[in-house]
C-alpha positions in Angstrom: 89.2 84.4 122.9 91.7 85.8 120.6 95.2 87.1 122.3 95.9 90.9 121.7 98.9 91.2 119.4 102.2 91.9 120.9 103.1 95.9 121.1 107.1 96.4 120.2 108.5 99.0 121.9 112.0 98.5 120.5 113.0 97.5 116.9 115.2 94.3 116.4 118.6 95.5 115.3 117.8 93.2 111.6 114.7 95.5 111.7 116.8 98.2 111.7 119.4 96.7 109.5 116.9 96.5 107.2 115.5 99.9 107.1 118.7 100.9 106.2 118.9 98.8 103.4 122.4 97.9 102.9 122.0 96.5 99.2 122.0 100.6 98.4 125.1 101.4 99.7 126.9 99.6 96.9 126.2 102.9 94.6 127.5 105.5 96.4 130.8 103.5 97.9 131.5 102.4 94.1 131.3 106.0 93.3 133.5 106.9 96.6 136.1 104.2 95.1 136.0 105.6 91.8 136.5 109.0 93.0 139.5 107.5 95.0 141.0 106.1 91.9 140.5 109.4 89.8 142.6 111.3 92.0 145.3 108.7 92.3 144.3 106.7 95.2 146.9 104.0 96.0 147.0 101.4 98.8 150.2 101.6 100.1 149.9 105.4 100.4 146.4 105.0 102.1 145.6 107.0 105.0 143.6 103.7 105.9 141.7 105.5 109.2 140.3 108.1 106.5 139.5 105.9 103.8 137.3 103.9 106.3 135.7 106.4 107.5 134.7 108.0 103.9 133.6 104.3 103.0 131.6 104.5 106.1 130.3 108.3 104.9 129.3 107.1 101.5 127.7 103.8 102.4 125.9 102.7 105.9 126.0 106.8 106.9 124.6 108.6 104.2 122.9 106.7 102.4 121.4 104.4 104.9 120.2 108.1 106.7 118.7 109.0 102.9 116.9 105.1 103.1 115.4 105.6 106.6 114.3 109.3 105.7 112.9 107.9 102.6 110.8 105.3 104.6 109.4 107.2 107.3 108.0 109.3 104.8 106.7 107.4 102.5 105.2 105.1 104.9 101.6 105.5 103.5 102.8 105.1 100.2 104.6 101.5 101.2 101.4 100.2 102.9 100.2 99.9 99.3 103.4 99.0 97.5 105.1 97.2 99.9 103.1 96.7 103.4 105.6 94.2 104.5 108.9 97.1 104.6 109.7 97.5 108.4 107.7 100.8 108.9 104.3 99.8 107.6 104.3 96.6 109.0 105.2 97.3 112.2 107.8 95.8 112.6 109.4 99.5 113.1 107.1 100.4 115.6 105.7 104.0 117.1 108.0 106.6 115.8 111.4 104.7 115.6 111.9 105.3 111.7 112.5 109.0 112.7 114.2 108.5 115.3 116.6 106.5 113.7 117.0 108.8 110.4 117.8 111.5 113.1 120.3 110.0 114.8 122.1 108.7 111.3 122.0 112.3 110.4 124.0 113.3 113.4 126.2 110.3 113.1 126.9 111.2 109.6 128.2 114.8 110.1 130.2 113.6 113.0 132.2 111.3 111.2 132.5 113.6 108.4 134.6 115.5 110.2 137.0 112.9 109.8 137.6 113.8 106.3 138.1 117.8 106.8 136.4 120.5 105.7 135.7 119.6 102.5 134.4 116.1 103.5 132.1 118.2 105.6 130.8 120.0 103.3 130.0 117.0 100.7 128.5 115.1 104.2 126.1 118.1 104.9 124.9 118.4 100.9 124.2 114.5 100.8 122.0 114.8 104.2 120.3 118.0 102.9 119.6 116.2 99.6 118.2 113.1 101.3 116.0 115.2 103.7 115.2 117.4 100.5 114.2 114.6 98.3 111.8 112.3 101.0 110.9 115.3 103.8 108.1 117.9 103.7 108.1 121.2 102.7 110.7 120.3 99.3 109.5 116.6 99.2 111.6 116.4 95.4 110.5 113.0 95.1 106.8 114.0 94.4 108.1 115.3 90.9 110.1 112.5 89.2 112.2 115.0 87.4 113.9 116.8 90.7 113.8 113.3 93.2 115.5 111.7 90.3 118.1 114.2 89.5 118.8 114.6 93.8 118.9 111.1 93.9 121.6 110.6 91.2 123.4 113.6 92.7 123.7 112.4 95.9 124.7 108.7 94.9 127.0 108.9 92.3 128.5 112.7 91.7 128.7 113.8 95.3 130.1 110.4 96.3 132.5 110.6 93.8 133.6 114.2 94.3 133.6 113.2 98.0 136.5 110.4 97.8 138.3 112.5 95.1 138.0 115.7 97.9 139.8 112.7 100.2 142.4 111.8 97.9 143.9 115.4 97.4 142.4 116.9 100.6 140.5 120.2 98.7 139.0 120.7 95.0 139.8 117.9 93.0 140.6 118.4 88.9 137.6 119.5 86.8 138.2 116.6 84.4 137.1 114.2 87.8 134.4 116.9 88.7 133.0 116.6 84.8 132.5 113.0 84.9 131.0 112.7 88.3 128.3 115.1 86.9 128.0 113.0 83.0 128.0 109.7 85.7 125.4 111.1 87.7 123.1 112.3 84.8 123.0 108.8 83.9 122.4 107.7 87.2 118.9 110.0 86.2 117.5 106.9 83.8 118.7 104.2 86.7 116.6 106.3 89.3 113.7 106.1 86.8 114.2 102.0 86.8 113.5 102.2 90.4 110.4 104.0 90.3 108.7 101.1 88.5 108.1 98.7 91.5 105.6 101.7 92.9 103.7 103.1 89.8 100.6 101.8 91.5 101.2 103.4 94.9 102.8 106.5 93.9 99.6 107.4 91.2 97.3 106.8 94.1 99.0 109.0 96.5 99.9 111.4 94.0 103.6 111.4 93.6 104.3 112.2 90.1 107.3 109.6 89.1 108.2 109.4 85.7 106.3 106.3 85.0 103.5 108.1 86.0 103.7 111.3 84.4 105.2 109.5 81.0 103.3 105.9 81.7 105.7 102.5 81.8 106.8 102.5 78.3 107.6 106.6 77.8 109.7 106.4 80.9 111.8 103.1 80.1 112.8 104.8 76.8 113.8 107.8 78.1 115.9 106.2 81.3 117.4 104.3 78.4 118.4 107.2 76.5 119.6 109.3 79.7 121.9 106.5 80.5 123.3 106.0 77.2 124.1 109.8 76.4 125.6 110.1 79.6 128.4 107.7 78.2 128.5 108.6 75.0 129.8 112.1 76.3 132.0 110.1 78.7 133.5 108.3 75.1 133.9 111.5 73.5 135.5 113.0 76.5 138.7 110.2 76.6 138.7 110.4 73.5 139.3 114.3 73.6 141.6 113.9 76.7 143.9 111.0 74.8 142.6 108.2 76.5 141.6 106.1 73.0 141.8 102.6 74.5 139.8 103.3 78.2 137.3 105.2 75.7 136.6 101.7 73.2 136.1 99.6 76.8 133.4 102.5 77.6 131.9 102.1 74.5 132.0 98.1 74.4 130.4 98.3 77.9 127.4 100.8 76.5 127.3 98.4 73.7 126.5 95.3 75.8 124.1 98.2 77.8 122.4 98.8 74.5 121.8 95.2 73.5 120.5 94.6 77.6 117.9 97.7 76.8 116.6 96.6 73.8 114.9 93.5 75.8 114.0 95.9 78.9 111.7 98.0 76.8 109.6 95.0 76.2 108.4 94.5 79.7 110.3 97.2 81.1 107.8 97.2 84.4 108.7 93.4 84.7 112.6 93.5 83.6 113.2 96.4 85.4 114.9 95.1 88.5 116.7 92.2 85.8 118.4 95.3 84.1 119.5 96.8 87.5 121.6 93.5 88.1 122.9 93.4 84.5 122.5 96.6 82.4 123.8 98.7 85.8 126.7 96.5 86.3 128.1 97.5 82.6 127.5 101.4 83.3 129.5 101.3 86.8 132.3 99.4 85.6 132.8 102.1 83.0 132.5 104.5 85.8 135.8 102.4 87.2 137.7 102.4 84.2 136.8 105.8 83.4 138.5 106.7 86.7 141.9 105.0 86.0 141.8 107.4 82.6 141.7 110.3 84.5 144.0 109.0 87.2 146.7 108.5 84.1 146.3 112.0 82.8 146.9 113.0 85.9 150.2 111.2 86.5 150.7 112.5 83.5 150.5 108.8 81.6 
């Protein structure tokens, strides 16, 4: 006679661990840094206690609350794209993937508070955007356009205003404010990337992604194109701003970008996640260097 399977009542911590999925956080506490070094971040002048804790903000906090929000409710749609993810499997068992984007969301604000009032502020836009993007009644994500640009928002330009809001504890510069927003309408086309590994689930349970409202090849082109023009105004803008020589390494990292694209948009379904560990690595190293231009115009350099 066959055994009943085992009923979990509590998740494994690597369960949880990877519900949270730390290989995210890398985006938002690279934009964190780079907001840092815009606004003249230097390490023997850290207030190290603060810096931790807006490295913890960006990172495990935020983003890993936006990851477990995303999986609770998308858990139907992961049962056909990728049944094996904690929740669907059931390896997360009974209601626990709430629970724990809850009590991530509380953790969160309270360690926001770390950072002041501003830090605050960034902490609760971040958790309403993550609730906004995966949660019923807003749900962005079931239009491609919105989840995509909340996504981007929330990873890049709010991370980045957040670390620059640290740095000078209130409003940071608007040059630092314009390229969080030019780095996080690129960030657009890399959300789009992502959308490919669940064309299949999302057109069956009607969540309109780009690469289902455009198809595969429609949307590949037009991520491409969102990332590039992003940087191209980024180029302009040092140039404008005086900054010739960070605006050529900009333009040599698009270049290399370019010449990655033009083999995604053969089999951009397949090379997608190829691009994300080459094509991506290009765009937020220009982010970094784009940050040490501002920081120099600011020091007046």
């Amino acid at each position: 006679m066959a055994q009943p399977a085992t009923i979990v009542s509590r998740p494994d911590p690597a369960v949880v661990l990877e519900l949270l999925k730390p290989i995210t956080w890398f985006a938002a506490m690279w934009a964190f840094m780079c907001g840092l070094v815009s606004a003249g971040f230097s390490l023997s002048q850290a207030n190290w206690p603060v810096f931790v804790a807006g490295v913890l903000l960006a990172g495990p906090l935020v983003c890993g609350t936006s990851q477990a929000v995303n999986d609770w409710f998308d858990r139907h749609v992961d049962a056909i794209n990728e049944p094996n993810r904690p929740i669907p499997s059931g390896r997360l068992p009974g209601r626990w993937g709430l629970y724990i984007a809850v009590l991530w969301t509380g953790l969160s604000l309270v360690v926001s508070t770390a950072l002041g009032i501003w830090g605050v502020v960034a902490a609760v836009v971040g958790l309403a955007l993550a609730w906004a993007y995966s949660a019923p009644p807003f749900r962005l994500k079931e239009n491609g356009w919105w989840g995509n640009a909340a996504c981007a928002l929330c990873y890049e330009g709010l991370a980045w205003f957040t670390g620059a809001v640290v740095m000078v504890g209130g409003l940071p510069d608007t040059r630092i404010t314009t390229l969080a927003l030019l780095y996080s309408l690129g960030a657009h086309g890399i959300m789009t990337l992502n959308d490919f590994k669940s064309v299949d689930g999302d057109a069956k349970m009607g969540v309109r992604s780009l690469p289902v409202q455009l198809g595969v090849a429609a949307a590949a082109q037009l991520a491409c194109v969102v990332m590039a023009v992003a940087q191209v105004a980024v180029v302009a803008l040092l140039v404008w701003w005086g900054k010739p020589t960070h605006a050529v390494i900009v333009a040599a990292l698009l270049v290399a970008q370019i010449g990655l694209m033009a083999r995604l948009l053969q089999k951009p379904r397949e090379l997608a996640p190829w691009y994300n560990a080459t094509g991506v690595t290009f765009y937020v190293l220009g982010m970094l260097v784009s940050a040490f231009a501002v920081r120099a115009l600011l020091a007046g350099g």
